[in-house]
C-alpha positions, -999 to +999 in steps of 0.1 A: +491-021-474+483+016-456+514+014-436+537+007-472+517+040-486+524+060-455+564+041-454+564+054-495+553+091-487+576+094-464+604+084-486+590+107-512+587+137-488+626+129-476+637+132-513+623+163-518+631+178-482+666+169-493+668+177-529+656+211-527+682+216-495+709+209-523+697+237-550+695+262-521+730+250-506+748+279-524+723+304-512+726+293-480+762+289-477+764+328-485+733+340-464+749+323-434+785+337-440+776+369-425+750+374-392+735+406-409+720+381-437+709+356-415+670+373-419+674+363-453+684+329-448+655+323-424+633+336-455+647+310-481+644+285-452+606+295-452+605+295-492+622+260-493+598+248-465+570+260-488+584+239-516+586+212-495+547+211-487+536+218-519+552+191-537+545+168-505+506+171-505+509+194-471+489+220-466+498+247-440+469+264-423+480+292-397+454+311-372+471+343-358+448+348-326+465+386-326+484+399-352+525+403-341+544+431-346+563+421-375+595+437-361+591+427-327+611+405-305+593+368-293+606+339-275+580+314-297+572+282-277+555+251-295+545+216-284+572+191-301+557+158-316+574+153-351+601+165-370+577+183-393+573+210-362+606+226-369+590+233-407+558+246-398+576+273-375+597+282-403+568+287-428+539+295-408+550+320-382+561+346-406+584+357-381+626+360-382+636+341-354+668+314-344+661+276-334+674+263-300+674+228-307+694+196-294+729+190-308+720+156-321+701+177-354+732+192-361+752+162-370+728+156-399+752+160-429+750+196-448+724+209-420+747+212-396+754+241-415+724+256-394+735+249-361+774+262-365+757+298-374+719+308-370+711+281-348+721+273-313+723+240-302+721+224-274+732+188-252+707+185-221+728+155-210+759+179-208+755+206-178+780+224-190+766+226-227+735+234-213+747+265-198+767+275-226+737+270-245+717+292-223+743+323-222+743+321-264+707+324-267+710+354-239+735+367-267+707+366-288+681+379-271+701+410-259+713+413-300+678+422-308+670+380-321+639+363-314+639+323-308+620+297-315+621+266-288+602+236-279+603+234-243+593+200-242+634+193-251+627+164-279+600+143-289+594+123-259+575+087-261+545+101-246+533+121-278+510+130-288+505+139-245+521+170-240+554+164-215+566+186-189+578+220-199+617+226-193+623+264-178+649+277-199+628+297-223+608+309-198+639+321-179+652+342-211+615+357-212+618+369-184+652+382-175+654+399-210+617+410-207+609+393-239+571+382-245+560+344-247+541+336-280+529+301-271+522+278-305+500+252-309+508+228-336+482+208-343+483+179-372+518+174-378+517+145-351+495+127-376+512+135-408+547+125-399+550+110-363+581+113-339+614+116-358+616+087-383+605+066-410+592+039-385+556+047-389+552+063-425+537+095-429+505+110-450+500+146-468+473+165-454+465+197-433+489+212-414+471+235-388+490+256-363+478+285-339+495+314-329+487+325-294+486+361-281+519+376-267+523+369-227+538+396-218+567+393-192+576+431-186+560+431-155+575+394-140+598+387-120+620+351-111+588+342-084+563+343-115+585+319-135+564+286-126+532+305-130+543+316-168+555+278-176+518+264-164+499+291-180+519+290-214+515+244-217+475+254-204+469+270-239+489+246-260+473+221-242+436+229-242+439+239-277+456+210-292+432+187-268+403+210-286+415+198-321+427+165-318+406+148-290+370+169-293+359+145-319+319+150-315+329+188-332+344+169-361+377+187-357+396+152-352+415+152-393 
């Protein structure tokens, strides 16, 4: 009986994911005609988002451990567990900034829209994507853009334990001189897991935390593997510290 309420609130929260997508279409289709509007299109991706949660039972919680400079440039980094993640960073960060994610989203009917203007997508099985993929988010970077990437590259089988960290975001930060703003996303592993309807979902909190700013004016290519262990260390401890410290009572 629970896993046909989670299998039905699921279905619900698809509807409404994709019915509110079709009223915005319009808006979207002119926001992402021209790149000086893409801002605005990342705002009505954040309003529709909001809609989303509201009418979904999800409730977005967001703990800035630093405020950000709301016009300055971030590479934001987040653990990757469901398909809810790319929502929360939409809504909750508060921030303008382009998705790198793998090509396979973009071939989702309508959305693709995304990914042909202020997305970048990307094939890891494809060297040569990969590159290409690489030198457009440099574009970015160098245009003034921030991004937001899971360097995990997909929802692996292992969630909800974190996976290996791939380099490439980490590489931007530091040739451009970009800072790191890792994120921890805490619930959304629970609410909707991996990328399907196979196990249902539930409404519910939606935590997230916004780490400092690593800075990466000072680093160079040798401090690369040092800023991709130090960056998972805080997602991981803090996620750990939410989901797994259950004598605190922060296990939800």
């Amino acid at each position: 009986m629970k896993k046909i309420i989670r299998f039905i609130w699921a279905i619900y929260f698809f509807l409404w994911f994709l019915a509110i997508f079709i009223l915005f279409y319009p808006l979207f289709l002119f926001f992402l005609s021209d790149k000086k509007h893409y801002p605005k299109a990342h705002k009505l991706r954040a309003i529709w988002g909001r809609i989303i949660m509201f009418f979904s039972g999800l409730i977005p919680k967001t703990q800035f451990e630093e405020p950000l400079n709301r016009n300055g440039q971030y590479i934001f980094v987040a653990n990757h567990f469901s398909y809810l993640d790319i929502l929360s960073l939409n809504v909750q960060c508060g921030q303008y900034f382009r998705f790198l994610a793998k090509a396979e989203l973009g071939k989702f009917p309508l959305f693709g829209l995304f990914f042909r203007t202020i997305d970048i997508s990307v094939n890891r099985k494809s060297v040569k994507d990969s590159v290409t993929s690489f030198n457009l988010c440099n574009d970015a970077l160098k245009s003034g853009d921030s991004l937001g990437i899971f360097p995990e590259g997909g929802i692996h089988p292992t969630a909800p334990k974190l996976s290996a960290f791939k380099s490439g975001a980490f590489r931007l930060a530091i040739e451009n001189k970009v800072a790191i703003v890792p994120v921890t996303i805490i619930d959304n592993w629970k609410r909707l897991p991996g990328g399907g309807l196979d196990n249902g979902g539930t409404p519910g909190l939606m935590r997230m935390v916004v780490h400092k700013p690593i800075e990466t004016a000072s680093l160079s290519e040798a401090d690369l593997y040092k800023l991709i262990e130090q960056t998972r260390n805080i997602i991981k401890n803090t996620f750990d510290k939410f989901n797994f410290e259950t004598e605190n009572g922060n296990n939800r």
